[in-house]
C-alpha positions as CSV (number, residue, x, y, z in Angstrom):
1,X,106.5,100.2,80.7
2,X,108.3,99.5,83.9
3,X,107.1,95.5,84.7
4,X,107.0,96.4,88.2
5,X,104.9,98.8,88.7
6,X,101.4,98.5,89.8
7,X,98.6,99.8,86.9
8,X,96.5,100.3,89.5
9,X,96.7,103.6,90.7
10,X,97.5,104.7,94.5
11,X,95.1,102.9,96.9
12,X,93.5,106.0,98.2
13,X,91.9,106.5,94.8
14,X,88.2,105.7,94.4
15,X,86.4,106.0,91.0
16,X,82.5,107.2,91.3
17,X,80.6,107.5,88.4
18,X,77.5,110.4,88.2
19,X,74.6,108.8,86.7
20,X,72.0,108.0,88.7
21,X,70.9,104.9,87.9
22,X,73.4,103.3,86.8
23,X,75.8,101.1,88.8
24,X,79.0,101.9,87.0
25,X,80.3,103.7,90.2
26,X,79.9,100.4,92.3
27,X,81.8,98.2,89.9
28,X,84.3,101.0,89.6
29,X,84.8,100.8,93.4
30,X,84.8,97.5,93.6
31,X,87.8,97.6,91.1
32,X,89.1,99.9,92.9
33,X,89.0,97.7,96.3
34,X,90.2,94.7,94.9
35,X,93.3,96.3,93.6
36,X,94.2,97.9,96.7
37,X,93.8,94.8,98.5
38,X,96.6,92.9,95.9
39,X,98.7,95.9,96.2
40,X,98.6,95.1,100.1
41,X,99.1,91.4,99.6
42,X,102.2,92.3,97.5
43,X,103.6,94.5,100.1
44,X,103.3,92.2,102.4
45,X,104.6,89.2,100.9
46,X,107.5,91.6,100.0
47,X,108.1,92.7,103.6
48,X,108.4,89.2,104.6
């Protein structure tokens, strides 16, 4: 596995689970979030 490269998927991915009462989908976007939101940091620092 390439070291570099982010496990996270592309940022414009958002998991949503179907079952109705469960919150799966919300911690699954939350997940999701949060990764895109390193990915950004990353870029950023390596832009600098």
């Amino acid at each position: 596995m390439d070291e570099k490269r982010c496990t996270c998927g592309t940022m414009d991915v958002r998991v949503v689970a179907c079952s109705g009462g469960s919150n799966v989908g919300q911690i699954a976007n939350d997940a999701a979030k949060a990764c895109s939101l390193v990915v950004e940091k990353v870029k950023d620092e390596l832009a600098a």
